[in-house]
C-alpha positions in Angstrom: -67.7 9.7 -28.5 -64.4 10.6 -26.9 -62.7 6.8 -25.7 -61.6 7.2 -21.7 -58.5 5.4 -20.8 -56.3 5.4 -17.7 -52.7 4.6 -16.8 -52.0 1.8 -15.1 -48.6 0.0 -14.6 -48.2 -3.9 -15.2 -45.2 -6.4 -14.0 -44.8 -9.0 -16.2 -43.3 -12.2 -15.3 -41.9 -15.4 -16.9 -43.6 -18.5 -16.8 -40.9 -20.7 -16.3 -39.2 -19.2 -13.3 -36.2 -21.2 -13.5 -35.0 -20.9 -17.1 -37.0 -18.5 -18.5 -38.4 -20.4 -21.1 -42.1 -19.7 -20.9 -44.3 -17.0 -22.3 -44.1 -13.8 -20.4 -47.9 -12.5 -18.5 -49.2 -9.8 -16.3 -48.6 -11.1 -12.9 -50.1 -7.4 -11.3 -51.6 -4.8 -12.7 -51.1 -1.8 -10.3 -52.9 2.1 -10.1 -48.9 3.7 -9.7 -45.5 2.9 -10.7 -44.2 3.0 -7.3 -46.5 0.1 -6.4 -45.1 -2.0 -9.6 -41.8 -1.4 -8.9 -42.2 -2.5 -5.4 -44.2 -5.7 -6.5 -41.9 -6.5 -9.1 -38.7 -7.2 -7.0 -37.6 -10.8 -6.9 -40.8 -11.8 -8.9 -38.9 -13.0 -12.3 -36.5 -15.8 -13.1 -34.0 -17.1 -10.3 -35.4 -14.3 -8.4 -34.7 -11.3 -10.6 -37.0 -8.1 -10.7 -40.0 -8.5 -12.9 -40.5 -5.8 -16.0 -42.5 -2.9 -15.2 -44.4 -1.4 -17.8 -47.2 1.0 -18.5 -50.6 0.1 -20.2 -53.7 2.4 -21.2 -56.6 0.1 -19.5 -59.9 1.2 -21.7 -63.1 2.6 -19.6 -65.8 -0.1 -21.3 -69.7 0.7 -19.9 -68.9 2.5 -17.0 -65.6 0.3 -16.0 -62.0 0.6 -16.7 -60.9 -2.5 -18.1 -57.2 -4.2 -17.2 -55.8 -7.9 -17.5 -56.2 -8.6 -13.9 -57.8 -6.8 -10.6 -55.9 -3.6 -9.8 -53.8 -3.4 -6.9 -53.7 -0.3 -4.7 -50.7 1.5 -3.5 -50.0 1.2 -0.2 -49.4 4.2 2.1 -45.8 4.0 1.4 -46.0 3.7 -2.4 -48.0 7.4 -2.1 -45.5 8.4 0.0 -42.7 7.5 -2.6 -45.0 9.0 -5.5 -45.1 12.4 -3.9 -41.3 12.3 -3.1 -41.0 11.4 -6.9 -43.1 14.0 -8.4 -40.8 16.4 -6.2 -38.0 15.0 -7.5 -39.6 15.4 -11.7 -40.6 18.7 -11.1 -37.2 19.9 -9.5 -35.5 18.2 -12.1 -37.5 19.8 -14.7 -37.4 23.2 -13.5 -33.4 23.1 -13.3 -33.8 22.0 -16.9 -35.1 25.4 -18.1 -32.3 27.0 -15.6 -29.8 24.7 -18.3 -31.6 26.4 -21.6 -31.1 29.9 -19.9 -28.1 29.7 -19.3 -27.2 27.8 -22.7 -28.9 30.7 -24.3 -26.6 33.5 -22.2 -23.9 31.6 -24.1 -22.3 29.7 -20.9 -20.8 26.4 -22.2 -21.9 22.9 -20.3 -18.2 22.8 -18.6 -19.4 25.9 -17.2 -23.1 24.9 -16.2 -21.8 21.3 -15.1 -19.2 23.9 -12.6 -21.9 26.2 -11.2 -23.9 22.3 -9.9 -20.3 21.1 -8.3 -20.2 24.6 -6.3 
């Protein structure tokens, strides 16, 4: 039987929000990164940014299982995942236009000049 997991984005938090002294623990367990991030701001010791970081949440009879009860993104959080996908997929498609252009034999100096023009 094939095992179902899903993605789903944790920030993790200090006990001891003073000193950072305690034992680290899921404070949120969120359905995007987007949502983490924006959960995780201030959250940590002396009001630094808790750590975001991704976790494969098992599907157990019929439910997907995490450390705590899943928060949902807001509208703005989908909003900022689409913007970000954008962002990953025009990143990666100027990263082929890089190997082309690497394999035409231009040098990075030159690639790096055509981006400042």
């Amino acid at each position: 039987m094939k095992k179902e997991e899903r993605e789903v984005w944790l920030v993790t938090v200090n006990e001891d929000l003073t000193e950072g002294r305690g034992s680290q623990y899921p404070k949120y367990v969120c359905e995007l990164k987007e949502t983490a991030i924006r959960l995780s701001k201030g959250q940590d010791v002396q009001g630094t940014d808790g750590r975001v970081m991704k976790f494969s949440s098992p599907k157990i009879n019929g439910k997907f299982l995490a450390p705590y009860r899943l928060v949902k993104p807001s509208l703005d959080d989908k909003a900022q995942r689409k913007e970000n996908l954008k962002i990953e997929e025009k990143r990666k498609h100027l990263d082929k236009i890089r190997i082309k252009a690497k394999e035409l034999g231009l040098t990075d100096q030159e690639i790096s000049d055509l981006s400042d023009a």
